[in-house]
C-alpha positions in Angstrom: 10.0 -24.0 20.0 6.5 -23.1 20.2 4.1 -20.3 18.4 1.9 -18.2 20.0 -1.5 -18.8 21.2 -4.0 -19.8 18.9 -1.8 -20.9 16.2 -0.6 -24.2 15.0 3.0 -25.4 15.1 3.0 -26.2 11.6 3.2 -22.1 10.3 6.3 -22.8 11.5 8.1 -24.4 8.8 8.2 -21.4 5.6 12.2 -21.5 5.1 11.3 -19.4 2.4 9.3 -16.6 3.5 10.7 -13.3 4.6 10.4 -14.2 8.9 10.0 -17.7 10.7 8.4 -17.0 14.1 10.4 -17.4 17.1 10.1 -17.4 20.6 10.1 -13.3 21.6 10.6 -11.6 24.9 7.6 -9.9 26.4 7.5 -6.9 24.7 9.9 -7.1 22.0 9.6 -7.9 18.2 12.6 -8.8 16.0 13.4 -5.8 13.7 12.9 -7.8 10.7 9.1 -8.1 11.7 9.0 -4.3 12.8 10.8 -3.3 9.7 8.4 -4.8 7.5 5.4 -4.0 9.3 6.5 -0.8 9.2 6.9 -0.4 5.3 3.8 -1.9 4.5 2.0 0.7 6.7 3.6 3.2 5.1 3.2 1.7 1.6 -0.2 1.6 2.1 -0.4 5.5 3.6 1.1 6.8 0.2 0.1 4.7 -2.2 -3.1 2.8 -1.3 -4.1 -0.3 -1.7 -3.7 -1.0 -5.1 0.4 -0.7 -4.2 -0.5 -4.4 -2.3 -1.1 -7.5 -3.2 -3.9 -9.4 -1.7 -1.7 -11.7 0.6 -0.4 -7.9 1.9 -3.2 -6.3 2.3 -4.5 -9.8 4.4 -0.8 -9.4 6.5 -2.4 -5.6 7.2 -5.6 -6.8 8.5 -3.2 -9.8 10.6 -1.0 -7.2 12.5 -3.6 -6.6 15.0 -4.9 -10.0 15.7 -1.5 -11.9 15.7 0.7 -8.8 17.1 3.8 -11.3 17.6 4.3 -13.1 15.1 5.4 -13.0 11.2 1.8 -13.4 9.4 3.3 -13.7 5.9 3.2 -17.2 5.6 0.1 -17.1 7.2 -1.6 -15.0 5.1 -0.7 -16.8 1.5 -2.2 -19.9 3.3 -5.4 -18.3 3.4 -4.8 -17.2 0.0 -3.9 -20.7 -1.3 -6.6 -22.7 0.4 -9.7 -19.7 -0.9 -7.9 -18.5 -4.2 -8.6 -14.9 -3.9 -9.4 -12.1 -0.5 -13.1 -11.9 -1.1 -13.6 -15.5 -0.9 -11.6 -16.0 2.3 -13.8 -13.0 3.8 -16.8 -14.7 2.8 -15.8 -18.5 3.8 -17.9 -19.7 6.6 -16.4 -19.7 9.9 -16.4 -23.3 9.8 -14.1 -23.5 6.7 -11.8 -20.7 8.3 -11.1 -22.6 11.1 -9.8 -25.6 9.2 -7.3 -23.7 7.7 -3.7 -24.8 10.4 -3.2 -21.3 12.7 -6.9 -20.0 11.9 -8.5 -19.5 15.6 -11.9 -17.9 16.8 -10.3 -14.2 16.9 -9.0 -14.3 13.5 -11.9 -16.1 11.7 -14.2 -13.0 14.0 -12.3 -10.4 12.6 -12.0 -11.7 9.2 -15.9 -11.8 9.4 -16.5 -8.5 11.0 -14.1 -7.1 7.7 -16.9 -8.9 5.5 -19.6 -7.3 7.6 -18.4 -4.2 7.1 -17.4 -4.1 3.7 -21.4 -5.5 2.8 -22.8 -2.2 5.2 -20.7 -0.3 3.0 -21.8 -1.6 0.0 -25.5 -1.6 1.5 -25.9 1.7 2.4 -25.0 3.0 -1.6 -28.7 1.7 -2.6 -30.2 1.4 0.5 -33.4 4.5 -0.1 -32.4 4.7 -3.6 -33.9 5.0 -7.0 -32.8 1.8 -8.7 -32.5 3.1 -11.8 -30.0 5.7 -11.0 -28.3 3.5 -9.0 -28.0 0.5 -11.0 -24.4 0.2 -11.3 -23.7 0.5 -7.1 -27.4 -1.7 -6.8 -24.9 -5.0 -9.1 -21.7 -4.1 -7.0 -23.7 -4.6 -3.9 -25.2 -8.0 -5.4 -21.4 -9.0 -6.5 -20.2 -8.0 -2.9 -22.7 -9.8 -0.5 -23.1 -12.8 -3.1 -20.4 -13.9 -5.5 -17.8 -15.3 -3.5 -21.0 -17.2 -0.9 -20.3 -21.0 -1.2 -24.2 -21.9 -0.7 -26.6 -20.4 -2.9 -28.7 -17.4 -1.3 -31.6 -15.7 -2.5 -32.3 -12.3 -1.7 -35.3 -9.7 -2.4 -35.2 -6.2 -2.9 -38.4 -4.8 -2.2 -39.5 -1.7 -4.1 -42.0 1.4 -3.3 -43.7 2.9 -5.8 -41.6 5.2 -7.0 -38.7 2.8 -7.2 -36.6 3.4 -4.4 -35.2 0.5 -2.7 -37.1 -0.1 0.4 -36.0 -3.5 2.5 -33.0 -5.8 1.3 -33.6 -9.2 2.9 -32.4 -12.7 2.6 -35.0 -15.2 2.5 -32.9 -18.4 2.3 -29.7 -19.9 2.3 -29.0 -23.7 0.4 -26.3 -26.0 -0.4 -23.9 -25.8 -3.2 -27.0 -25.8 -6.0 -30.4 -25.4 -4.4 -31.9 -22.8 -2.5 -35.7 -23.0 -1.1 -37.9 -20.6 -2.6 -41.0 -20.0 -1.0 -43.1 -17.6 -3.6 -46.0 -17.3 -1.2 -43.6 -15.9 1.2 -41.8 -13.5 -1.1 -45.1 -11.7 -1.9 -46.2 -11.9 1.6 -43.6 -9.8 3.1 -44.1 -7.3 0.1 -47.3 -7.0 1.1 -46.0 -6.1 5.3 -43.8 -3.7 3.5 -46.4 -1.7 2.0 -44.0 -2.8 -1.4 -44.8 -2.0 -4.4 -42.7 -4.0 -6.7 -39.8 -6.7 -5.8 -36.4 -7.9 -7.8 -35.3 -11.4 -6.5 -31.6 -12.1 -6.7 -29.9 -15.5 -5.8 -26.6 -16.5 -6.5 -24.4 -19.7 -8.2 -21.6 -20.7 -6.0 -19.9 -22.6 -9.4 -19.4 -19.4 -10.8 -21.8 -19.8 -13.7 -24.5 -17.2 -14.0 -26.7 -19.5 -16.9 -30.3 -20.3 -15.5 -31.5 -23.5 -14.6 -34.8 -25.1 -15.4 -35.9 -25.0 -11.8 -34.5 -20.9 -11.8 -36.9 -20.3 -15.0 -40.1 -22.3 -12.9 -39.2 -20.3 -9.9 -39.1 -16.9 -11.8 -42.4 -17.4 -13.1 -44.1 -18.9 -9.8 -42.9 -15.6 -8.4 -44.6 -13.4 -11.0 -47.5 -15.3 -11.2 -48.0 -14.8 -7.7 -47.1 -11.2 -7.7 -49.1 -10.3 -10.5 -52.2 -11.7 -8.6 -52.0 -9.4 -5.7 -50.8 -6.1 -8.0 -46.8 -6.5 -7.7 -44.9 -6.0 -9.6 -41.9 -8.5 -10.3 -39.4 -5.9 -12.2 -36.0 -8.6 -12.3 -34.5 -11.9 -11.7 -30.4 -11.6 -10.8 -28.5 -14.5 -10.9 -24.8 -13.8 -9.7 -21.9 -15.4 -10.9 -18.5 -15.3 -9.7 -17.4 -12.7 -12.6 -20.9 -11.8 -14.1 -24.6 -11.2 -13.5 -27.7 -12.8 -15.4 -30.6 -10.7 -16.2 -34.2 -12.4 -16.4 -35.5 -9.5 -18.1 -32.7 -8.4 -20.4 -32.2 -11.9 -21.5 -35.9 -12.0 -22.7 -37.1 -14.5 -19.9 -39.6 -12.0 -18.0 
């Protein structure tokens, strides 16, 4: 018996699960797949998504990329090997793909989901006063940054009134360093026409609590901004369930 394109023979073998693929006629699908596809559609229509699970919503997302084939057992693999639906959305394509059945059009559309969930998230602070938006400005940092497996480091460039200008990464690391190039960060301030900055990098273990070399950083950063009239209002650091405050923690 063999699966359909793109996925691996061993997705096979889930005795347990509600469907085990088999071999289908061109344009067919068991009623037991189309039954269940079917009541999780509609689930979702009446309830929303807080009536599904995460390995449900994931089989939602898998009806269109694997039309012929039961994607339960497919999806609680993802589940099991990345612990929770942001993180498989934001695991490199690489790590997708070693995951047995995970091709180039599933880890694509799994990344194009992430894409669009961070535009979303985006454009809620994107031209706004950071103040009043404070709240959407963190759930925008949580969404783009928590669940990264490298550290990133972000700035949010500022005019003078406060009103988020440009968002942009500045540089990606491994597991617990990330360059940092102050001379850079206040550089592209300056192309901006900025006025003031918040820097924002993230800690793929989970834990938020500032290094020595985060502290150094913070206050190269400053330093450097303070010599050219910036202003360096915040330093984020993003855990996996909680963010760190530079300023509110008494460290700038």
């Amino acid at each position: 018996m063999s699966n359909p394109p793109g996925l691996s023979d061993s997705l096979a073998l889930f005795p347990t699960d509600e469907a085990v693929p088999v071999a289908l006629a061109p344009g067919k699908l068991p009623s037991y797949i189309t039954d269940h596809r079917a009541r999780l559609r509609a689930r979702f229509s009446e309830a929303g998504a807080q009536a599904l699970p995460d390995y449900e919503l994931l089989e939602l997302l898998l009806f269109r990329i694997i039309p012929r084939q039961d994607v339960k057992p497919f999806a609680r693999r993802l589940l099991d090997e990345f612990g929770d639906i942001a993180t498989v959305m934001s695991a490199p394509v690489p790590r997708l793909e070693q995951v047995p059945g995970v091709g180039p059009a599933v880890a694509l559309e799994l990344k194009v989901v992430e894409a669009v969930a961070h535009r979303m998230a985006r454009a809620k602070v994107l031209r706004r006063h950071v103040v009043s938006s404070w709240a959407q400005l963190l759930d925008y940092c949580h969404t783009v940054m928590a669940h990264q497996e490298q550290e990133q480091f972000r700035v949010l460039y500022l005019d003078r009134k406060n009103v988020l200008i440009a968002d942009e990464e500045q540089g990606r690391g491994t597991v617990d360093h990330v360059p940092v190039y102050p001379r850079e960060v206040v550089k592209r301030a300056l192309e901006l026409n900025a006025s003031a900055m918040i820097v924002v990098h993230n800690h793929p273990s989970g834990d938020p609590t500032p290094s020595r070399a985060d502290i150094d950083m913070t206050a190269q950063i400053e330093a450097a901004a303070k010599a050219l009239g910036l202003v360096l209002h915040d330093h984020l650091i993003i855990g996996r369930e909680r963010e760190l405050s530079f300023r509110a923690e008494g460290l700038l």
